[in-house]
Each structure stands twice: as structure tokens, then as C-alpha cells.
C-alpha positions as CSV (number, residue, x, y, z in Angstrom):
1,X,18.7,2.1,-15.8
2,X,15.4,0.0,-16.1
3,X,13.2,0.1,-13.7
4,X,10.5,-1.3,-11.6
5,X,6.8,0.1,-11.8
6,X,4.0,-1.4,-9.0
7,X,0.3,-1.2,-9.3
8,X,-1.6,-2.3,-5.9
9,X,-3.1,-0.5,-2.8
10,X,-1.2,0.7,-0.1
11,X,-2.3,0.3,3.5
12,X,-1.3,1.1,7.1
13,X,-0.4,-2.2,8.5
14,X,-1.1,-2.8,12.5
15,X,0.3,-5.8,13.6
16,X,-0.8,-8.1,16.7
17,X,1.0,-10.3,19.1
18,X,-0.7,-11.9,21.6
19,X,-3.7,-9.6,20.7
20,X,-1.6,-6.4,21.7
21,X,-0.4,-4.5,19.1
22,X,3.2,-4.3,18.5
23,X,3.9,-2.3,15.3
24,X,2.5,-0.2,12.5
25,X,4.3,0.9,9.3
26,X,3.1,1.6,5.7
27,X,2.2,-2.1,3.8
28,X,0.4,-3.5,0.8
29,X,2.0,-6.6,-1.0
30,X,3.2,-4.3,-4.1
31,X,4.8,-1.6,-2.1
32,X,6.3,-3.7,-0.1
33,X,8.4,-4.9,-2.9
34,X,8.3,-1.7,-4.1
35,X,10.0,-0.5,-0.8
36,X,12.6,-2.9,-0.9
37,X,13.4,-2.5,-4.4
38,X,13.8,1.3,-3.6
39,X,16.3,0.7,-1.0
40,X,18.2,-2.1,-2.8
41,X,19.4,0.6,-5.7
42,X,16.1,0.0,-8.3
43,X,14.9,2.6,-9.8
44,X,11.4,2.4,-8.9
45,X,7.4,3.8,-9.9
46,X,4.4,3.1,-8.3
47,X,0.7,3.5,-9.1
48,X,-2.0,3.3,-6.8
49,X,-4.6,5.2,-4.5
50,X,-5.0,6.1,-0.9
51,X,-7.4,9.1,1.5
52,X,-6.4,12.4,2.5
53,X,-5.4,12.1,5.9
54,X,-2.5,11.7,8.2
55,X,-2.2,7.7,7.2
56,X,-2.0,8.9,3.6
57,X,0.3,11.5,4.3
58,X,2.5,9.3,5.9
59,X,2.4,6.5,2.5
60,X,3.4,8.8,-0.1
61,X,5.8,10.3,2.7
62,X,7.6,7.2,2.9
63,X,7.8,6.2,-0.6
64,X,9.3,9.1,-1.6
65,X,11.9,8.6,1.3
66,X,12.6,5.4,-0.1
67,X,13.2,6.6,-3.7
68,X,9.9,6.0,-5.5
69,X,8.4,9.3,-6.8
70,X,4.4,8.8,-5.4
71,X,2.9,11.1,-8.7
72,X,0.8,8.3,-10.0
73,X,-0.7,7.8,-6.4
74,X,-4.1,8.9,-6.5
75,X,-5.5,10.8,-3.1
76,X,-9.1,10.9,-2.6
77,X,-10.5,13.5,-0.6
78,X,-12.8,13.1,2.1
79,X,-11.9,9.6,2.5
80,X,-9.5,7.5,5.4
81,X,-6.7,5.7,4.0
82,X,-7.2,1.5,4.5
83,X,-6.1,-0.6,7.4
84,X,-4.8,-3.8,7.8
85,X,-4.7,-5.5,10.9
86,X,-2.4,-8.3,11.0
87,X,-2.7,-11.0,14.0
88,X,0.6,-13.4,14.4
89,X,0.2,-16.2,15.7
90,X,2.6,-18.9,17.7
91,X,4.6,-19.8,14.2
92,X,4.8,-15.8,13.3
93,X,2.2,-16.2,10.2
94,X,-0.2,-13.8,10.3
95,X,-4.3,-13.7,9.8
96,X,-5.7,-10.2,8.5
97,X,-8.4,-8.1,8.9
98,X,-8.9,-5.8,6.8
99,X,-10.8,-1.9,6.7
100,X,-11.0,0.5,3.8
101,X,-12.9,3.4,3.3
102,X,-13.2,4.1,-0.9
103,X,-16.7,4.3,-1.3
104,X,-16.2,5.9,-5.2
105,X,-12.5,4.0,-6.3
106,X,-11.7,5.5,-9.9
107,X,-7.7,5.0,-9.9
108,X,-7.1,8.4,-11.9
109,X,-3.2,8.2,-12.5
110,X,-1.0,9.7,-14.7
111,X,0.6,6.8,-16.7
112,X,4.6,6.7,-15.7
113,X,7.0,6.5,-18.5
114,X,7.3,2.4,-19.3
115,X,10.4,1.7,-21.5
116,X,11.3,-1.5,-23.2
117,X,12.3,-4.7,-20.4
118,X,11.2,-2.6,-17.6
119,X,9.1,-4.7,-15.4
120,X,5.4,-4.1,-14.1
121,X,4.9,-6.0,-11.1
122,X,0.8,-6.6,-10.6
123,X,-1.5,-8.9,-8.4
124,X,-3.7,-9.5,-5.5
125,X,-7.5,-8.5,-5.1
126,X,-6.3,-4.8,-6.6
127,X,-5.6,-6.7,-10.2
128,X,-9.0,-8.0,-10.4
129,X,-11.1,-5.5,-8.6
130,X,-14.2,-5.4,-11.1
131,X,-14.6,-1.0,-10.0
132,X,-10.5,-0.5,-11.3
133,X,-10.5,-3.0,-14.1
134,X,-10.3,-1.2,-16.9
135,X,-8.0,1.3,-15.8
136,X,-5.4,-1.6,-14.5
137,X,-6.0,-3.8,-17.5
138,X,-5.6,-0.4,-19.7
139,X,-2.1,-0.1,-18.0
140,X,-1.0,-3.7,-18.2
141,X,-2.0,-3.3,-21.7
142,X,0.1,-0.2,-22.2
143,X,3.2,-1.5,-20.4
144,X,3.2,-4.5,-22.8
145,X,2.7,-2.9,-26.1
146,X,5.8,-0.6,-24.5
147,X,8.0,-4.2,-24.6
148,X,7.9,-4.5,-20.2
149,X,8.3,-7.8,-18.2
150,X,4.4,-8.7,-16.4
151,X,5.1,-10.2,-13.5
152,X,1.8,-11.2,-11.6
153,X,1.9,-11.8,-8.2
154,X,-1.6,-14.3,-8.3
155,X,-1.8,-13.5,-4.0
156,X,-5.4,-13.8,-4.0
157,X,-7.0,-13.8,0.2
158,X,-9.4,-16.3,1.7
159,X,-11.4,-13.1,2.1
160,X,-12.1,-13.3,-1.6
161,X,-13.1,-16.6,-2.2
162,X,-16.7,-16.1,-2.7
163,X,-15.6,-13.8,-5.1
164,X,-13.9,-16.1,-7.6
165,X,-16.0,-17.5,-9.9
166,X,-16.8,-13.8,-10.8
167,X,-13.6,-12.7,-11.4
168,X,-12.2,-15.8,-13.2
169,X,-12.1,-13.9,-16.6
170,X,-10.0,-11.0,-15.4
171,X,-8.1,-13.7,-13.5
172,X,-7.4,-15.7,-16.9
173,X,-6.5,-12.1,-18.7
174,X,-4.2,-11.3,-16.0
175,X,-2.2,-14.6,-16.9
176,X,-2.7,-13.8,-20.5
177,X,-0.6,-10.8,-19.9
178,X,1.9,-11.9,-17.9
179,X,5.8,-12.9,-18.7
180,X,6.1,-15.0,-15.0
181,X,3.2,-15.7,-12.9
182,X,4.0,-16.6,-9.3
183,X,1.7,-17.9,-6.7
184,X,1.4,-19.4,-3.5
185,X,0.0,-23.1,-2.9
186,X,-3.1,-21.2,-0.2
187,X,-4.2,-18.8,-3.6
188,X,-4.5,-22.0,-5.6
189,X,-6.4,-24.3,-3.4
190,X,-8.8,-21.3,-3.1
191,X,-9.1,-20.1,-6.8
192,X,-9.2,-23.9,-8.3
193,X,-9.3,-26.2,-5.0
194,X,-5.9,-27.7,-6.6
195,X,-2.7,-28.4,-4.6
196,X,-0.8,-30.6,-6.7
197,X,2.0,-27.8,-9.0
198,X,2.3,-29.7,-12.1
199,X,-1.6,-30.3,-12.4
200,X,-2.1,-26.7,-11.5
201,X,0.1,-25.0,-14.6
202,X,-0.6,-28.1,-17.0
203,X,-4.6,-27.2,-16.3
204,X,-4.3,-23.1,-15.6
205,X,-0.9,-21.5,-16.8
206,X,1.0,-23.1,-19.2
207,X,-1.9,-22.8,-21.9
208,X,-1.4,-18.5,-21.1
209,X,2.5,-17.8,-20.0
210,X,5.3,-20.6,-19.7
211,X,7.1,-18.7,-16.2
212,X,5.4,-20.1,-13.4
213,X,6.5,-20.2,-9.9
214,X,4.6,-22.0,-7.3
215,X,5.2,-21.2,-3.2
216,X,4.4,-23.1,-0.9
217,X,5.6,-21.7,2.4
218,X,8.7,-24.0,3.8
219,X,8.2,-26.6,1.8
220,X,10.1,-26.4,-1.7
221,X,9.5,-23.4,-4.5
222,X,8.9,-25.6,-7.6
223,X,9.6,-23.6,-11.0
224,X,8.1,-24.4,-14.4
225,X,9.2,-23.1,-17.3
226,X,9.6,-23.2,-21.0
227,X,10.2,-27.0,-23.1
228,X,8.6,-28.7,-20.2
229,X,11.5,-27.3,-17.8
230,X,10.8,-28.1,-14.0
231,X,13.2,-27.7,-11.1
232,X,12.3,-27.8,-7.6
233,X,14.3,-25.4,-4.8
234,X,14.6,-26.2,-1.2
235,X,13.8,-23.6,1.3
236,X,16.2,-23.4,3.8
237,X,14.8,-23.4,7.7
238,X,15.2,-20.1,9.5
239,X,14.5,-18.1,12.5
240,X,11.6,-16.0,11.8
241,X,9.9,-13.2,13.3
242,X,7.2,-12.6,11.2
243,X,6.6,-13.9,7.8
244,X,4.2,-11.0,6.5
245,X,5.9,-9.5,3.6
246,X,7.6,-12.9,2.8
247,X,6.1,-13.0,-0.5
248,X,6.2,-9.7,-1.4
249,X,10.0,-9.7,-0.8
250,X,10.5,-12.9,-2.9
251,X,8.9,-11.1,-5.5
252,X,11.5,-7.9,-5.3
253,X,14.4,-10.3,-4.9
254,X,13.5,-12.4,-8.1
255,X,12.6,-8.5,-9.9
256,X,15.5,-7.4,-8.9
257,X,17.8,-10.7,-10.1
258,X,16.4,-10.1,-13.4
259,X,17.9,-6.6,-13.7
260,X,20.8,-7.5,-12.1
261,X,21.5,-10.1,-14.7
262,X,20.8,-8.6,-17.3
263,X,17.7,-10.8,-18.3
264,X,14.9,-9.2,-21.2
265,X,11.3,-9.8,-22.0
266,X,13.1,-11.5,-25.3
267,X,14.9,-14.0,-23.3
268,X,12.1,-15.1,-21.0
269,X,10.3,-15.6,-24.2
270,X,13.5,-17.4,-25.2
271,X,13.4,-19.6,-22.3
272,X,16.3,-18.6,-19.2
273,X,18.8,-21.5,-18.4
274,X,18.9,-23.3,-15.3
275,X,22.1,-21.7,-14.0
276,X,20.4,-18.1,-14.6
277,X,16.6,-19.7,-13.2
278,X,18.9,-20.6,-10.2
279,X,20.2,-17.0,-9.8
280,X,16.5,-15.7,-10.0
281,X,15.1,-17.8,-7.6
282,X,18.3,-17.4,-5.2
283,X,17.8,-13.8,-5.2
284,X,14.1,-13.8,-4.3
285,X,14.9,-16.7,-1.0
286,X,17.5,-14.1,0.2
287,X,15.3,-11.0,-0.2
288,X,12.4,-12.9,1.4
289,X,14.4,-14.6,4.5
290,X,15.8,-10.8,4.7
291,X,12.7,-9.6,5.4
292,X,11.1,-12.8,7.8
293,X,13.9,-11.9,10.9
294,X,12.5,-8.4,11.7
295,X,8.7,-6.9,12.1
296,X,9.4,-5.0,9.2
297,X,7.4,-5.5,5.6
298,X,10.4,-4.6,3.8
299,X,14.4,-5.5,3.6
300,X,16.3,-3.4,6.0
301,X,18.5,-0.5,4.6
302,X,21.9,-2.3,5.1
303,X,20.2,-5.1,3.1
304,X,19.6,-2.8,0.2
305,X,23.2,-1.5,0.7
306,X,24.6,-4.4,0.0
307,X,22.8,-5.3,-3.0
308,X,23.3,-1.9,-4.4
309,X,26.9,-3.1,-4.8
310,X,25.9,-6.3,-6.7
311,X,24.2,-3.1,-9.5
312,X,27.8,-1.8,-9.2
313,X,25.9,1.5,-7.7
């Protein structure tokens, strides 16, 4: 079976209500998918790095639990694993602060086996990082030349923003490499201080990758694609009880439509039709609205159940 492979950090997420804390589980926006990937029947791989202590113990713990093998996770000794504090607030969004203790990060991994049309899903501060670079670029480069999917997740924090101009180069490599670039309205108004979709992938994408998907919390997903294709997807209201993994989940939903139906790095080149762009996007609303009625970052095991059927598993 193909198979997903993630490269991102891994944190223990704290979460805050009302200033009292309410829950703590194992996060980062790649495992999450990662998780929930795991659980809905993918085989799965993930790459990335985290301390030798009882918060690390307890990450590699519970992705191996969840059916990702945690051998390209590199453990540094002597150091805590990160935190992430995560404050909701009245309309269940959360605002993060975050603590990490990797004075020395060298990401030393052992590269996991890459096969043609697997996917690689990258993004966020850990596929810029200037001290990581070269390893993660040296991977991404890997993973292509082995015929994977890139699918960059752009998710890049407020936290950061001083930070941009600097890292526009690995930025512009990263959707260089990519098959399908996602990202969220927030990451572009702080990379490019643009809001408007069309402007942002006729000005920054399309000239790199055709696949673009543009979020925008509840307002609609709007897709661009190859031959000037543009469709636009309503998000349907819902209940939610925290949005934190919302993203992330979108991402596993559309990853794991694209196994599900059967779709290759050939065809996305191709260009997909609208009736299979619809399936893809569909997937990724129902894994992310899954994951927004429970404080959990990932979809919950009945929800991977059920989707293990759709892989006729």
C-alpha cells in the first residue's frame, strides 16, 4: 500500500480554557495528520526530533500506538522535549505559546523507504528552519527524485513574521518542490501582506506548482488548479469545540482522498477533474470538522474505523 511519510516537530500540547488548563496530548501540525492518518488505515512514517524525557517518551509512545513506526525520530539527550501552550478563546480558536529546549538541532534520521506516488507531507516553521535546512531540503529532494506527491502545508505563525524576509528563498524552494501547496489566508497576509486568493497564486504559486489550496477559516476553501481551473467550496457551519488541529486534519483528509482514489504524482501533473478535485477537498472538510467537535488534535478512533472501510481494510 502507499503510504504517507511526515517531516515536522512534535510537541506536547497544553491547552487553556478560561486560563485553566483543560487537556494535554502529544501535537505538532504534521503528526497530527500523521496521527489521524494512522488511525484511518494509512500506512504511515514520520521523521522528526524530540528530548529524552518523559514528554518524549510519551511522543514516540504514542505514535507507535497509532501505527507509525517512530525510527526516523531523532532523541536528543540532555534536552526537554517542546511545549505548546494553546489558550482558546470564546469562539474555540486558539493563540499559542510556545517553549523548546534544542539548543544544538541536527535532525540526524535514517531516511524511510520513499516509493513511487507515496506522499511526503512538509510545512510550518520546521520546513524553513535555516539550522535543519539542508537536511529537510536533502529529503524533500530525495522523496522527489523517488517519484513521491510534496504536499506543503505553507502554516507559517505570527511568531515568525520577523523572520520572513530571511527565509523567503527556502520558502520559494519549498513551493518549487511541491505537487499541492495548501495555505491558510493568516500565513499569507503575514508572508506577503496579500489576502485576495487569485492575486496570491497568480503573484506566488502558480509560477512554481499549479495545486494550490487557499483556507480561510469558515469562509469558503477556494482551489486553483491546472488550465486556469478555479472552484470555490463552501464550509459548512458546525459546533466546534476547538479548532486546533483543524488544518492539520484537512491536510490528512485531502492525503488520504488521494490514496483512496487512486490519484498519482502523474495525474496531478496531468491536471485532476473537478468531480475527483471535489472528492479531495470533501475528504479533507470531513476529516477536519471530525476533529473540531472534541479537544482532541487528531480524528477519533471510530472516525478512522470508518474510513478504513472506504480502503476496503
Amino acid at each position: 500500500m502507499r503510504k504517507v511519510i511526515g517531516i515536522g516537530e512534535t510537541v506536547l500540547d497544553i491547552i487553556f480554557r478560561d486560563e485553566q488548563p483543560i487537556s494535554a496530548l502529544p501535537g505538532g501540525s504534521t503528526f497530527n495528520a500523521i496521527i489521524s492518518l494512522g488511525r484511518a488505515g494509512i500506512s504511515t512514517g514520520f521523521i522528526s526530533e524530540t528530548g529524552h524525557d518523559r514528554v518524549g517518551r510519551l511522543i514516540t509512545s504514542f505514535l507507535e500506538q497509532n501505527g507509525c513506526p517512530a525510527s526516523s525520530v531523532c532523541v536528543y539527550p540532555n534536552t526537554k522535549s517542546p511545549l505548546s501552550l494553546a489558550f482558546l478563546n470564546e469562539k474555540n480558536d486558539a493563540d499559542y505559546v510556545f517553549y523548546k529546549d534544542h539548543p544544538n538541532d541536527r535532525l540526524e534520521f535514517v531516511y524511510p523507504d520513499v516509493q513511487p506516488d507515496d506522499i511526503v507531507l512538509f510545512g510550518s516553521y520546521y520546513a524553513l528552519n535555516p539550522v535543519i535546512r539542508q537536511q529537510v531540503k536533502d529529503f524533500l529532494d530525495y522523496a522527489h527524485e523517488r517519484g513521491a506527491i510534496l504536499y506543503y502545508d505553507v502554516n507559517f505563525r505570527a511568531s515568525h513574521q520577523n523572520e520572513a524576509m530571511r527565509l523567503r528563498a527556502n520558502l520559494l524552494e519549498n513551493f518549487e518542490l511541491a505537487d499541492i501547496v495548501r495555505g491558510s489566508s493568516e500565513d499569507f497576509e503575514i508572508l506577503f501582506h496579500k489576502t485576495d486568493a487569485s492575486a496570491i497564486y497568480r503573484s506566488e504559486i502558480m509560477f512554481y506548482t499549479k495545486q494550490f489550496i487557499y483556507t480561510q477559516a469558515s469562509e469558503p476553501i477556494e482551489l486553483f488548479s491546472n488550465g486556469g481551473f478555479h472552484k470555490q467550496y463552501p464550509i459548512t457551519p458546525i459546533e466546534t469545540v476547538s479548532t486546533i488541529g483543524a488544518g492539520d486534519n484537512f491536510n490528512a483528509g485531502l492525503l488520504f482522498g488521494l490514496i483512496r482514489d487512486g490519484v498519482t504524482r502523474e495525474q496531478l501533473e496531468q491536471g485532476l477533474t473537478e468531480l475527483q478535485w471535489d472528492s479531495l477537498i470533501s475528504s479533507g472538510q470531513q476529516f477536519s470538522a471530525e476533529v473540531c467537535g472534541s479537544l482532541q488534535n487528531y480524528v477519533s478512533p471510530a472516525f478512522g474505523e470508518a474510513r478504513k472501510k472506504e480502503l476496503g481494510l
